[in-house]
PDB file with SEQRES, HELIX, SHEET and CRYST1 records, atoms N, CA, C and O in Angstrom:
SEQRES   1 A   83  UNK UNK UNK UNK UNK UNK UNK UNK UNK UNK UNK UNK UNK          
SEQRES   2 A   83  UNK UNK UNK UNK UNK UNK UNK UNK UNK UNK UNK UNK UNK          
SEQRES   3 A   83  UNK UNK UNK UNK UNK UNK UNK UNK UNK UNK UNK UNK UNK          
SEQRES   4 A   83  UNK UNK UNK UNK UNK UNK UNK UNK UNK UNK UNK UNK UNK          
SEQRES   5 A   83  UNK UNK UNK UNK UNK UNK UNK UNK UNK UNK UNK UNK UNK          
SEQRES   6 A   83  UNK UNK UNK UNK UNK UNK UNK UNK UNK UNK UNK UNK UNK          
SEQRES   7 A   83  UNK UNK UNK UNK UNK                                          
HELIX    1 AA1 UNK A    2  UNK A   25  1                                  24    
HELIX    2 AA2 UNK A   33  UNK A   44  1                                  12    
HELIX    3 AA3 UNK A   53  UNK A   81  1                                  29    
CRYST1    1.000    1.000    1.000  90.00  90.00  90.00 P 1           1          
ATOM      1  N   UNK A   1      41.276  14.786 -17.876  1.00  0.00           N  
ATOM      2  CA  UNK A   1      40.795  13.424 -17.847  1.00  0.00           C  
ATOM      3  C   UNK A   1      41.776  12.470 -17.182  1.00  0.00           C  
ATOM      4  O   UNK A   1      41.574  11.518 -16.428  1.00  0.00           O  
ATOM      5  N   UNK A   2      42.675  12.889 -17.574  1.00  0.00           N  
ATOM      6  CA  UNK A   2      43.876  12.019 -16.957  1.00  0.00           C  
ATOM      7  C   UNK A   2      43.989  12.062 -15.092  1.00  0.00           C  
ATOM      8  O   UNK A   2      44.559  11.158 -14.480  1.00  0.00           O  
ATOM      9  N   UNK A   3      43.506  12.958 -14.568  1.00  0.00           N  
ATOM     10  CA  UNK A   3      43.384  13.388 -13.286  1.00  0.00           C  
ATOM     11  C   UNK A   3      42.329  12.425 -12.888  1.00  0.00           C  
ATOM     12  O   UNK A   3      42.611  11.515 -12.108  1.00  0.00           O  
ATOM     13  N   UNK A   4      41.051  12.571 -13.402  1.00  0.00           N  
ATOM     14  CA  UNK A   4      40.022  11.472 -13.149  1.00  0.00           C  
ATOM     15  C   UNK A   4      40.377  10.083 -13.280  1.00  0.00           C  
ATOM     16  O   UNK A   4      39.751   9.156 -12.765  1.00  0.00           O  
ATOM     17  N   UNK A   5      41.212  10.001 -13.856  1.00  0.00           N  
ATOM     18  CA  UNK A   5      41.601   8.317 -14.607  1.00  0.00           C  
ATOM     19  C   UNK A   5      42.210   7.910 -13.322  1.00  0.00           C  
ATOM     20  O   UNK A   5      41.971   6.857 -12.731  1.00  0.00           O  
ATOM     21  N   UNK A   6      43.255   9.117 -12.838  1.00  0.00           N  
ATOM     22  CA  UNK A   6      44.063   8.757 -11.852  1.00  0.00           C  
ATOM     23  C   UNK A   6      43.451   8.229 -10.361  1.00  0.00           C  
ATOM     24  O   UNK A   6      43.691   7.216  -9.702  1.00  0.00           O  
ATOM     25  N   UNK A   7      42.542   9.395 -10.132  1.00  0.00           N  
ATOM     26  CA  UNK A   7      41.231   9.288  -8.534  1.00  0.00           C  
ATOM     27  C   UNK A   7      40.510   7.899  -8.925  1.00  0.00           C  
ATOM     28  O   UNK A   7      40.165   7.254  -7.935  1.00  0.00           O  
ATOM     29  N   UNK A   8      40.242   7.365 -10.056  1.00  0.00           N  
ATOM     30  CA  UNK A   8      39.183   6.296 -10.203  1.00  0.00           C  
ATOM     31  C   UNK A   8      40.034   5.106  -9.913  1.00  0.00           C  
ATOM     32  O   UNK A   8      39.471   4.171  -9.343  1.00  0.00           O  
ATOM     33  N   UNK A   9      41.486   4.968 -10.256  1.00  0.00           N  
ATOM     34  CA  UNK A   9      42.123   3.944  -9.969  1.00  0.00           C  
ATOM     35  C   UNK A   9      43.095   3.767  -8.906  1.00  0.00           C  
ATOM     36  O   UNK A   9      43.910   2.898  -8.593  1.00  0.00           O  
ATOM     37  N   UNK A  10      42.692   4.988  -8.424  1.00  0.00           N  
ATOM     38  CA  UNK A  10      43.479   4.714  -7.105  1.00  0.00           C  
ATOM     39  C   UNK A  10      41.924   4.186  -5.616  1.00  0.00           C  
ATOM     40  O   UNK A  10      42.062   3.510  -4.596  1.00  0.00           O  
ATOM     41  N   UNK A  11      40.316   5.048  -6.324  1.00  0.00           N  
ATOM     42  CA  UNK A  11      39.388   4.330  -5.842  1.00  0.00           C  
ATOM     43  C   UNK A  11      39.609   2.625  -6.059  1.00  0.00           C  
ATOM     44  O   UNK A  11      39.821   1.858  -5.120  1.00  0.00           O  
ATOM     45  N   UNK A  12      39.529   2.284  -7.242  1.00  0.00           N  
ATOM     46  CA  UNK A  12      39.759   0.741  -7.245  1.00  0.00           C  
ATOM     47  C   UNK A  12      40.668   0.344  -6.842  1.00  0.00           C  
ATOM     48  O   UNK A  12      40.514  -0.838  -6.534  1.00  0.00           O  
ATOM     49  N   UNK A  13      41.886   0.801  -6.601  1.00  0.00           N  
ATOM     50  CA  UNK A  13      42.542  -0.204  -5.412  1.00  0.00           C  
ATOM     51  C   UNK A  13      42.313  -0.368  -4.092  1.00  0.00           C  
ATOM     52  O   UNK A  13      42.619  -1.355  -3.423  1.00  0.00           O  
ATOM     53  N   UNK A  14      41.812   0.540  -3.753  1.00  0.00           N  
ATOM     54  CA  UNK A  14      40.783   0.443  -2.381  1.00  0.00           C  
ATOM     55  C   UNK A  14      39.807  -0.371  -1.957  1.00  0.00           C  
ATOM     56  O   UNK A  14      39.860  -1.108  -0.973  1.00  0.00           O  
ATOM     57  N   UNK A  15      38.588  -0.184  -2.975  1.00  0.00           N  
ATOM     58  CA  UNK A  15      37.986  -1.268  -3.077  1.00  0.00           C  
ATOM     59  C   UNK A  15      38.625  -2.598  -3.166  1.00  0.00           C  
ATOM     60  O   UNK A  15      38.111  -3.387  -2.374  1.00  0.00           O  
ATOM     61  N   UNK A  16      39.548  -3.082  -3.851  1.00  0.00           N  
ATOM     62  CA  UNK A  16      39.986  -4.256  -4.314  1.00  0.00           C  
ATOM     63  C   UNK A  16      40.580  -4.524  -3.000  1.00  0.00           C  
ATOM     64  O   UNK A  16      40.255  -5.663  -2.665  1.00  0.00           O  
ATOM     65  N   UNK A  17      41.441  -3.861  -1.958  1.00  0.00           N  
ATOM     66  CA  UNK A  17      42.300  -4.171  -0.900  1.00  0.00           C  
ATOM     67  C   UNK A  17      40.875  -4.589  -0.071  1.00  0.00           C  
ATOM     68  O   UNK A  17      40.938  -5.447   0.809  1.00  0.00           O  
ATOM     69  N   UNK A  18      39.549  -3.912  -0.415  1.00  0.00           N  
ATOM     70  CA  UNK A  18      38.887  -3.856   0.854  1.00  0.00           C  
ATOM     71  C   UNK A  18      37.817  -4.803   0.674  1.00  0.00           C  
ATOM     72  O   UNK A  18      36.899  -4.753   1.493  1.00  0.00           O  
ATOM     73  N   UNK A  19      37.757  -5.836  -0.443  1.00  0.00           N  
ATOM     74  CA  UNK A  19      37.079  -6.538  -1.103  1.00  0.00           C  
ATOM     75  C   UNK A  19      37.888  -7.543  -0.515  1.00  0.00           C  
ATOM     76  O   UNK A  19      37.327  -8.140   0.403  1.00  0.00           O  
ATOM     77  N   UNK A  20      38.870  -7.849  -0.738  1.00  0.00           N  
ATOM     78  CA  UNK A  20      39.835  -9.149  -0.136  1.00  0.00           C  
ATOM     79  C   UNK A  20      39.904  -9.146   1.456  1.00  0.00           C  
ATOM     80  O   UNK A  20      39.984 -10.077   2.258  1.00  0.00           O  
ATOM     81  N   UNK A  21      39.841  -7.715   1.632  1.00  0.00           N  
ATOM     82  CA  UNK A  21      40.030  -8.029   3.976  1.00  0.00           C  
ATOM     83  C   UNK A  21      38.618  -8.566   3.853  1.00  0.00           C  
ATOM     84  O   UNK A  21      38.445  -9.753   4.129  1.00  0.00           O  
ATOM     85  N   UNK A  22      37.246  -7.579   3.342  1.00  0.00           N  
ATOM     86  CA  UNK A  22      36.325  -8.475   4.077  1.00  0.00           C  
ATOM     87  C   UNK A  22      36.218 -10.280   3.649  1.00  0.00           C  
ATOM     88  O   UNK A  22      35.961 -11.265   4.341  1.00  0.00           O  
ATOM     89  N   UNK A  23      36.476 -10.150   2.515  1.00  0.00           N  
ATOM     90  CA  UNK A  23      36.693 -11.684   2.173  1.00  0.00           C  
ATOM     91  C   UNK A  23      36.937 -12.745   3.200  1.00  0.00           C  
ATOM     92  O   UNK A  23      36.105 -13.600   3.506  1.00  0.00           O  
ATOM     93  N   UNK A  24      37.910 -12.652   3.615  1.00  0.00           N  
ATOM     94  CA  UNK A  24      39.219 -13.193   4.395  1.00  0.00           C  
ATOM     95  C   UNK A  24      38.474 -13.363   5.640  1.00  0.00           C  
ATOM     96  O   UNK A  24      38.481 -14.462   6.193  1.00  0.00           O  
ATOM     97  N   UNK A  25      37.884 -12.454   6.092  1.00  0.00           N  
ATOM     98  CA  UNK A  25      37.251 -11.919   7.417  1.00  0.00           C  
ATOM     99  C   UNK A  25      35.714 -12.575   7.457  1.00  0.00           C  
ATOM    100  O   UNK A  25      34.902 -12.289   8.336  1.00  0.00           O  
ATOM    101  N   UNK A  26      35.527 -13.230   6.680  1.00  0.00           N  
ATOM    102  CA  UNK A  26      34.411 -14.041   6.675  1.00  0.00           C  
ATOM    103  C   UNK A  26      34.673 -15.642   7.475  1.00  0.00           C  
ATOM    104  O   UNK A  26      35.740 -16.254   7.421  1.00  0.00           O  
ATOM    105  N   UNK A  27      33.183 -16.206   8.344  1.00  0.00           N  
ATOM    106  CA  UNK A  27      34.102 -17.758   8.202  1.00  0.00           C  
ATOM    107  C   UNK A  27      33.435 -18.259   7.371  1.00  0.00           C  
ATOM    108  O   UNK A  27      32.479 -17.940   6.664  1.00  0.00           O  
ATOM    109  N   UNK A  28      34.550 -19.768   7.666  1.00  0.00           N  
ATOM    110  CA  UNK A  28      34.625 -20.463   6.373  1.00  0.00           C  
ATOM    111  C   UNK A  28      33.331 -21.480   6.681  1.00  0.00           C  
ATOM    112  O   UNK A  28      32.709 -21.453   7.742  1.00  0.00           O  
ATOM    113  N   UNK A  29      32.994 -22.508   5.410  1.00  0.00           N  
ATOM    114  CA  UNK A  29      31.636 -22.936   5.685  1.00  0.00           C  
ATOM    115  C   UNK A  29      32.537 -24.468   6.196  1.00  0.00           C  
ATOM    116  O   UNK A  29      33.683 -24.771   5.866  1.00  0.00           O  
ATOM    117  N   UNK A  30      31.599 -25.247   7.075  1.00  0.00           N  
ATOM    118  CA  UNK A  30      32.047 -26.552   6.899  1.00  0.00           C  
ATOM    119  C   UNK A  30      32.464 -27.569   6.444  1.00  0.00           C  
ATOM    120  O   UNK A  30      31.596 -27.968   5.667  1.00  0.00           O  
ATOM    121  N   UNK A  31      33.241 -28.209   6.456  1.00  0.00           N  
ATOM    122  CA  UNK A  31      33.728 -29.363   5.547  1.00  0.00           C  
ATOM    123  C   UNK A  31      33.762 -30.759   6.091  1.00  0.00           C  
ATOM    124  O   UNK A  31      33.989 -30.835   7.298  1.00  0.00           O  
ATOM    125  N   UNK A  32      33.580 -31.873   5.439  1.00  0.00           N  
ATOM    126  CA  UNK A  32      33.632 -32.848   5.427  1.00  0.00           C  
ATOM    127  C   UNK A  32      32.065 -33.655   6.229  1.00  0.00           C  
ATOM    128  O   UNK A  32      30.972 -33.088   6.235  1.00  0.00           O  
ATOM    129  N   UNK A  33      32.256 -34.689   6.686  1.00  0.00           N  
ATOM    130  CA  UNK A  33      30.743 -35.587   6.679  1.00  0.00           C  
ATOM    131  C   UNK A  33      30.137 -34.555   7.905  1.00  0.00           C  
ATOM    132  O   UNK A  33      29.128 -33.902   7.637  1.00  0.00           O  
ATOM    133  N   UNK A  34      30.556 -34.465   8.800  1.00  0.00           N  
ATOM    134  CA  UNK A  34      30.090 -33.480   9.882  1.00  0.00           C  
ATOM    135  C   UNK A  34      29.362 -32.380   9.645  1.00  0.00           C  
ATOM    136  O   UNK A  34      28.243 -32.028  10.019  1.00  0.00           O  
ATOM    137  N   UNK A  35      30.379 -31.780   8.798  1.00  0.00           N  
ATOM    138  CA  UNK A  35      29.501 -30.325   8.299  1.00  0.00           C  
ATOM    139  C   UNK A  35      28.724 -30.805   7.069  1.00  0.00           C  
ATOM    140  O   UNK A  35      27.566 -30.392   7.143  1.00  0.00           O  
ATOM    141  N   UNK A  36      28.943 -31.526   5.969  1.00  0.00           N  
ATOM    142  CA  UNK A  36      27.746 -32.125   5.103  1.00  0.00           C  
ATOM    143  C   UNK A  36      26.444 -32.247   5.791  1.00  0.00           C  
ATOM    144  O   UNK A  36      25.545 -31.467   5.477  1.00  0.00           O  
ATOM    145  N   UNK A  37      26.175 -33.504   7.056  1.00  0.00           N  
ATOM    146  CA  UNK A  37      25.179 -33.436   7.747  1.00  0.00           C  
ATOM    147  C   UNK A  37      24.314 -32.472   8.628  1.00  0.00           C  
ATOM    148  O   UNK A  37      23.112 -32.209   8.604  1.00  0.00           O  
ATOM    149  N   UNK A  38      25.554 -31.951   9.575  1.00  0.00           N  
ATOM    150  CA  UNK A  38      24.597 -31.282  10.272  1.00  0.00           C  
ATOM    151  C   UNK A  38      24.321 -30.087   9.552  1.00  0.00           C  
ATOM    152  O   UNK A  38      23.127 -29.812   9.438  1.00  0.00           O  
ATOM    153  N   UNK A  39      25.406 -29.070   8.879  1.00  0.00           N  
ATOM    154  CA  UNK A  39      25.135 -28.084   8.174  1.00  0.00           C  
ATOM    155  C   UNK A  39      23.786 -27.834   7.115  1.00  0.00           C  
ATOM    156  O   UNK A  39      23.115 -26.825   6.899  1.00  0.00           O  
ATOM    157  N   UNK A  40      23.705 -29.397   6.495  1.00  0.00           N  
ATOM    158  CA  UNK A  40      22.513 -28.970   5.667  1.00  0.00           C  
ATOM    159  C   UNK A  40      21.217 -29.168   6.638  1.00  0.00           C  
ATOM    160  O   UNK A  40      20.250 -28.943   5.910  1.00  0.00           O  
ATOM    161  N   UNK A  41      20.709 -29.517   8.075  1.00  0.00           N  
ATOM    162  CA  UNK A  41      20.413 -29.858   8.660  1.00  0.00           C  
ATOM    163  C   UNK A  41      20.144 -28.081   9.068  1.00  0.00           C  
ATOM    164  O   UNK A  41      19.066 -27.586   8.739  1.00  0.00           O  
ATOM    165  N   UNK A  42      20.945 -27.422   9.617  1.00  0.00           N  
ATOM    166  CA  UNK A  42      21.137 -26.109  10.511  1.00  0.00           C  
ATOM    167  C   UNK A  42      20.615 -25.299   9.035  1.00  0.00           C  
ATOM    168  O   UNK A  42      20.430 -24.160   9.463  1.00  0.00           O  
ATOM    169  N   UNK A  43      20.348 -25.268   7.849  1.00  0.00           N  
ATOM    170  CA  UNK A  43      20.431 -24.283   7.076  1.00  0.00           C  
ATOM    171  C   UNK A  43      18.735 -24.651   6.698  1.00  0.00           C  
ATOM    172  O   UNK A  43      17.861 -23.810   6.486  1.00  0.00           O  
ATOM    173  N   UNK A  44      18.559 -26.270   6.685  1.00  0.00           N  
ATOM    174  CA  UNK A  44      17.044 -26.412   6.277  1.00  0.00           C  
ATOM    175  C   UNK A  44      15.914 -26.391   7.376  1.00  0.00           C  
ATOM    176  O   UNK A  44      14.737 -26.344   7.017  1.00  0.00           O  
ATOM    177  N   UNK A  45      16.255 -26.427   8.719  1.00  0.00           N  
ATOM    178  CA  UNK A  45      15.521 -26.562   9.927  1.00  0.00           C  
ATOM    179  C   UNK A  45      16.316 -25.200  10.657  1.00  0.00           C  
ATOM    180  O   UNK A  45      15.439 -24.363  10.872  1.00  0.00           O  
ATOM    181  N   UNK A  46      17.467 -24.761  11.045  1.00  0.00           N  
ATOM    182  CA  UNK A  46      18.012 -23.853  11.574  1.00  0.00           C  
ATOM    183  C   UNK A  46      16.879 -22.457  12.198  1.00  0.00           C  
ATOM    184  O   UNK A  46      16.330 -21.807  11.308  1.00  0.00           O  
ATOM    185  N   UNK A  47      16.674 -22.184  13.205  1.00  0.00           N  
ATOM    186  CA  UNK A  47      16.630 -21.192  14.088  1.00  0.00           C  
ATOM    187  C   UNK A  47      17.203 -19.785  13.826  1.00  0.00           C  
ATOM    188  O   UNK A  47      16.672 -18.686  13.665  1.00  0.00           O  
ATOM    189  N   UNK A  48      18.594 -20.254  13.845  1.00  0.00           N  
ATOM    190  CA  UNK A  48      19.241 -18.922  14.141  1.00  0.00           C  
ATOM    191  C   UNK A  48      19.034 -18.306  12.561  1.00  0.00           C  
ATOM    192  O   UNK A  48      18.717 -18.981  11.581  1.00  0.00           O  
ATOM    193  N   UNK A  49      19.197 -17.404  12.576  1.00  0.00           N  
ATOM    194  CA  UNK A  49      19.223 -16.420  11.043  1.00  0.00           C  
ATOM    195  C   UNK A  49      20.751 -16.037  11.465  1.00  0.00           C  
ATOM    196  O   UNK A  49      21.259 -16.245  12.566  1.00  0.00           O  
ATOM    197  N   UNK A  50      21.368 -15.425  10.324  1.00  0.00           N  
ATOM    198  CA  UNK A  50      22.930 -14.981  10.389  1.00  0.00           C  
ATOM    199  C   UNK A  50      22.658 -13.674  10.482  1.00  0.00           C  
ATOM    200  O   UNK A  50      22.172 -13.061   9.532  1.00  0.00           O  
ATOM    201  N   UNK A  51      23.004 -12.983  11.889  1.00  0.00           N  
ATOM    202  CA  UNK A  51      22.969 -11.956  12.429  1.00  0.00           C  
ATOM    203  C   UNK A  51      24.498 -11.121  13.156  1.00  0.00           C  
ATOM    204  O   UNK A  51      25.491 -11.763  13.501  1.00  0.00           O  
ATOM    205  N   UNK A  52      24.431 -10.285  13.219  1.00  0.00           N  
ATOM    206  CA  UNK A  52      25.985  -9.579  13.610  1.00  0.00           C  
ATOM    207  C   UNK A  52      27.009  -9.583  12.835  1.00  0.00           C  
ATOM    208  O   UNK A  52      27.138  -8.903  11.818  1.00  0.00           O  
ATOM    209  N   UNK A  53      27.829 -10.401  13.314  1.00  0.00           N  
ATOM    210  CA  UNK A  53      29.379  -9.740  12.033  1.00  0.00           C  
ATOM    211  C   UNK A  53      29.007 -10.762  11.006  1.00  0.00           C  
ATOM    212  O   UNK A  53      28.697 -10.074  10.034  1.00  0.00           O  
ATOM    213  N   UNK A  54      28.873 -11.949  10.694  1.00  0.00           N  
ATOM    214  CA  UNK A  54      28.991 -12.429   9.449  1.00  0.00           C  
ATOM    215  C   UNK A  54      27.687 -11.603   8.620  1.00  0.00           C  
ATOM    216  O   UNK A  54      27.899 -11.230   7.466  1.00  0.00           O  
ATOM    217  N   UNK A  55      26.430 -11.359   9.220  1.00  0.00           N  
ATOM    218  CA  UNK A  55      25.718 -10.415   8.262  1.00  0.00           C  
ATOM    219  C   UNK A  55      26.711  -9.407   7.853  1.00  0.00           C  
ATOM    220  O   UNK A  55      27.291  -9.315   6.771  1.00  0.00           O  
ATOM    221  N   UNK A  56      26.804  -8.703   8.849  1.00  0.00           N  
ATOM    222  CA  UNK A  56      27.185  -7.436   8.330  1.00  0.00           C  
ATOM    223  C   UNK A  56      28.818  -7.393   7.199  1.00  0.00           C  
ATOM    224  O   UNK A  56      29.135  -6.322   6.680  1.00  0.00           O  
ATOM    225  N   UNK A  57      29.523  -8.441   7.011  1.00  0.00           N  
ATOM    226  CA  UNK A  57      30.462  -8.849   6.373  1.00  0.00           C  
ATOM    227  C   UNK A  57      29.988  -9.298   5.103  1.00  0.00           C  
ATOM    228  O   UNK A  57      30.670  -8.937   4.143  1.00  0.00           O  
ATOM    229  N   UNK A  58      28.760 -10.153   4.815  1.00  0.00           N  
ATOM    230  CA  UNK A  58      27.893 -10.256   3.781  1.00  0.00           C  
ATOM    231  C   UNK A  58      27.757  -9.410   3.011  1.00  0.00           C  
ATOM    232  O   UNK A  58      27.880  -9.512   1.790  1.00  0.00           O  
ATOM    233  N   UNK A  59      27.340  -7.962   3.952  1.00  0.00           N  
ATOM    234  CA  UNK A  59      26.545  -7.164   3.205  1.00  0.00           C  
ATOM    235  C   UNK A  59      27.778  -6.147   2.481  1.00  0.00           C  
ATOM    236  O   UNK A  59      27.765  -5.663   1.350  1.00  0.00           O  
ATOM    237  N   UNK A  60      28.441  -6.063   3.156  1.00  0.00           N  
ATOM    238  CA  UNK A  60      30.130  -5.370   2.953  1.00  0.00           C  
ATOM    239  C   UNK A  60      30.622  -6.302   1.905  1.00  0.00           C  
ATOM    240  O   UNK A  60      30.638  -5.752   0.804  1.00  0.00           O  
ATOM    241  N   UNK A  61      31.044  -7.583   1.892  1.00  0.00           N  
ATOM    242  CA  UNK A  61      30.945  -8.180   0.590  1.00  0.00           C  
ATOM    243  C   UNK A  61      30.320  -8.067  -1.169  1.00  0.00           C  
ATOM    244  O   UNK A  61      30.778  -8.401  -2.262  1.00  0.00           O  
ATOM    245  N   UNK A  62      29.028  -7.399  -0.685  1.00  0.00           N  
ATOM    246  CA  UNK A  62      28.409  -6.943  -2.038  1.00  0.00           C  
ATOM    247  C   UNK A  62      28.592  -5.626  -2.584  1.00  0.00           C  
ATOM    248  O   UNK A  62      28.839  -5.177  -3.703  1.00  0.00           O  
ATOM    249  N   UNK A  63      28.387  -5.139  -1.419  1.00  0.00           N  
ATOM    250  CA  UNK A  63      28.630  -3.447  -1.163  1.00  0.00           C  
ATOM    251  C   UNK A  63      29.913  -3.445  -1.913  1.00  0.00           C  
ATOM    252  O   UNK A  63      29.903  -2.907  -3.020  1.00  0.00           O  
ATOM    253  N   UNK A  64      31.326  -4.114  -1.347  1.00  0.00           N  
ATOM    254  CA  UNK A  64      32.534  -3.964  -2.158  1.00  0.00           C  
ATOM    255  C   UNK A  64      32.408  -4.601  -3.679  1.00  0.00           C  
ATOM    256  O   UNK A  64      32.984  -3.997  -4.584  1.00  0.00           O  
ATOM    257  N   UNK A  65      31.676  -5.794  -3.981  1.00  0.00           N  
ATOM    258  CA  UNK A  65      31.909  -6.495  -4.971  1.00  0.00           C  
ATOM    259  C   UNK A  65      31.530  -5.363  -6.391  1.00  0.00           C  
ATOM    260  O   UNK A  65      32.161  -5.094  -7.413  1.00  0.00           O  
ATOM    261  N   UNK A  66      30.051  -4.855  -5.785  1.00  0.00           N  
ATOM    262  CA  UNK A  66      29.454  -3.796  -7.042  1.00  0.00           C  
ATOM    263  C   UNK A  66      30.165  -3.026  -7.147  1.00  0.00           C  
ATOM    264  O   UNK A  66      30.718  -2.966  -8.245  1.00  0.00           O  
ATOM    265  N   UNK A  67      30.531  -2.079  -6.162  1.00  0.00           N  
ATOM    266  CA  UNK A  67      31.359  -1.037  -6.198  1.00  0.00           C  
ATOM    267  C   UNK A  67      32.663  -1.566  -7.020  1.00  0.00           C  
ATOM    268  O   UNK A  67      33.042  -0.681  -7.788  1.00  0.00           O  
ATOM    269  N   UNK A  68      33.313  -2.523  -7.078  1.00  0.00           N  
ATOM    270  CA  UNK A  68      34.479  -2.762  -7.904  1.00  0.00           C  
ATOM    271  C   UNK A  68      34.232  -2.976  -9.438  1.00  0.00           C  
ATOM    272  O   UNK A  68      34.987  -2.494 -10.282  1.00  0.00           O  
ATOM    273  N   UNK A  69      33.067  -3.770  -9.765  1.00  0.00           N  
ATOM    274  CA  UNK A  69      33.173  -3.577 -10.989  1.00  0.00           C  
ATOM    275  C   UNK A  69      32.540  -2.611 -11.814  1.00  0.00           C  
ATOM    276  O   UNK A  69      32.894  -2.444 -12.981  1.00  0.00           O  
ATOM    277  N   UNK A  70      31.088  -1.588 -10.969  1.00  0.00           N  
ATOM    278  CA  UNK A  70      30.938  -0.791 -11.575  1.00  0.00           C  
ATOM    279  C   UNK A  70      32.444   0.298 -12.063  1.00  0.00           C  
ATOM    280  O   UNK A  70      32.715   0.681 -13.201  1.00  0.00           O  
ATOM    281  N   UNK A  71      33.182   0.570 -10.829  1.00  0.00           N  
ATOM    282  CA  UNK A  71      34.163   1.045 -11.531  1.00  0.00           C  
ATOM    283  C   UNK A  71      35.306   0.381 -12.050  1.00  0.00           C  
ATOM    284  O   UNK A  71      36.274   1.093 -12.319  1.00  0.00           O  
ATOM    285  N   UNK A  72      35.366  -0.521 -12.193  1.00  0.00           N  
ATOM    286  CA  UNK A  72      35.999  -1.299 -13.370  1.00  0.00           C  
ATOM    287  C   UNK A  72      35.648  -1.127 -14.903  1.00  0.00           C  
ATOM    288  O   UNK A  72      36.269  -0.926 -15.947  1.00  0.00           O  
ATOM    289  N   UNK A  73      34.426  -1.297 -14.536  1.00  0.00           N  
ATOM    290  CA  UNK A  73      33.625  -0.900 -16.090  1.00  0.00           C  
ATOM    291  C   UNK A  73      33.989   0.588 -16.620  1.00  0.00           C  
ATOM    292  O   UNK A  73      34.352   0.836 -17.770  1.00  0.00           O  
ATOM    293  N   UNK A  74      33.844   1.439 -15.683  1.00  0.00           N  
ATOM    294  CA  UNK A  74      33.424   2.605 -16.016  1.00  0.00           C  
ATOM    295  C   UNK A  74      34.765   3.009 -16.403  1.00  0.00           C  
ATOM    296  O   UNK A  74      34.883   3.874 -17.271  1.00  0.00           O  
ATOM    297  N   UNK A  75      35.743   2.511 -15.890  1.00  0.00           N  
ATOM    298  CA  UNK A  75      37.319   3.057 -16.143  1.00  0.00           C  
ATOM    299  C   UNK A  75      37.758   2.215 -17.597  1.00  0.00           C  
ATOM    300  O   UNK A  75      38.439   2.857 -18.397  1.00  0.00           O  
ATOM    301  N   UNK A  76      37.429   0.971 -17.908  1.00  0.00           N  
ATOM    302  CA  UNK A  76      37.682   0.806 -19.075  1.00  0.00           C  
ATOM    303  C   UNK A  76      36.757   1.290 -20.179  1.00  0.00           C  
ATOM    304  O   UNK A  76      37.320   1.337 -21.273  1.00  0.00           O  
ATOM    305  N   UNK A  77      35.341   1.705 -20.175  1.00  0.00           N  
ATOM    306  CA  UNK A  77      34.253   2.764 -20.886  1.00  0.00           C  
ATOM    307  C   UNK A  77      34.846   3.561 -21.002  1.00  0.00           C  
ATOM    308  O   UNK A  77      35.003   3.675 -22.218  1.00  0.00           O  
ATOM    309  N   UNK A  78      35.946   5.137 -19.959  1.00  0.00           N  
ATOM    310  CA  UNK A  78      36.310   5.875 -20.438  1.00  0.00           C  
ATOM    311  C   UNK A  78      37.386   5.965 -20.617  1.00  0.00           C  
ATOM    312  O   UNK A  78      37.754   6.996 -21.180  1.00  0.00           O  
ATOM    313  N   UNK A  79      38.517   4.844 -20.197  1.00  0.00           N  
ATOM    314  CA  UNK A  79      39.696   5.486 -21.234  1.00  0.00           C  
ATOM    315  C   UNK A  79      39.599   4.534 -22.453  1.00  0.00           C  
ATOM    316  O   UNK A  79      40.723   4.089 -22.683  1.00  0.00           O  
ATOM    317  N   UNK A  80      38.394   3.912 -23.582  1.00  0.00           N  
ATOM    318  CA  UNK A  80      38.371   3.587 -24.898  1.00  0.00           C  
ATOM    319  C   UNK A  80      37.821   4.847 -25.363  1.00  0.00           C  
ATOM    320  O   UNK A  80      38.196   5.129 -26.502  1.00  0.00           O  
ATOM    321  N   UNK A  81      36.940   5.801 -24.746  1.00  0.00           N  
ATOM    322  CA  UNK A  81      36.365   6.396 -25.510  1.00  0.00           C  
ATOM    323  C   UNK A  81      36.457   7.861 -25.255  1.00  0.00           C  
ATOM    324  O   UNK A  81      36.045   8.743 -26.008  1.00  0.00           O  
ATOM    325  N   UNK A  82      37.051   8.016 -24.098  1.00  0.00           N  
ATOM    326  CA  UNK A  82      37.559   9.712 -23.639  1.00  0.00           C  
ATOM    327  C   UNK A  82      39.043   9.914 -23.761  1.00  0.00           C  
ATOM    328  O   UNK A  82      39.412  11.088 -23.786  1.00  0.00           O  
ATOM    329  N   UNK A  83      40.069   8.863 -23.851  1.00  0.00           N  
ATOM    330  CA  UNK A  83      41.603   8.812 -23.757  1.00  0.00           C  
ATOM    331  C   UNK A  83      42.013   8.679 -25.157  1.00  0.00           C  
ATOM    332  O   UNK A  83      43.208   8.610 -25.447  1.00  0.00           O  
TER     333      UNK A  83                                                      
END                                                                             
């Protein structure tokens, strides 16, 4: 068990390193009166759909987020009740 304990938390640091690059690797949303206006403007009338890397960084975002806490969970589930 201790072998598994070991592979699962060395998986979650992976995830966690790879949860923060895509993070990071996202852009950032607008700020101030400029982006207040036109932004809510581009999101309620907007054309474009978010396509290419910020999708696909989105989707890598969730992809990492579940993946971290399912095994988060699952590593504190078994070492209360298998360790």
């Amino acid at each position: 068990m201790e072998i598994l304990s070991l592979i699962i938390k060395i998986v979650l640091v992976a995830f966690s390193v790879f949860l923060i690059v895509v993070v990071l690797l996202q852009s950032g949303a607008k700020t101030g009166v400029p982006g207040a206006i036109g932004g809510g403007a581009e999101v309620m009338w907007g054309k474009k759909k978010a396509r290419g890397l910020d999708a696909t960084l989105k989707r890598l975002t969730k992809f990492a987020a579940v993946g971290f806490m399912i095994l988060s969970v699952f590593l504190c589930v078994m070492q209360k009740y298998w360790m």
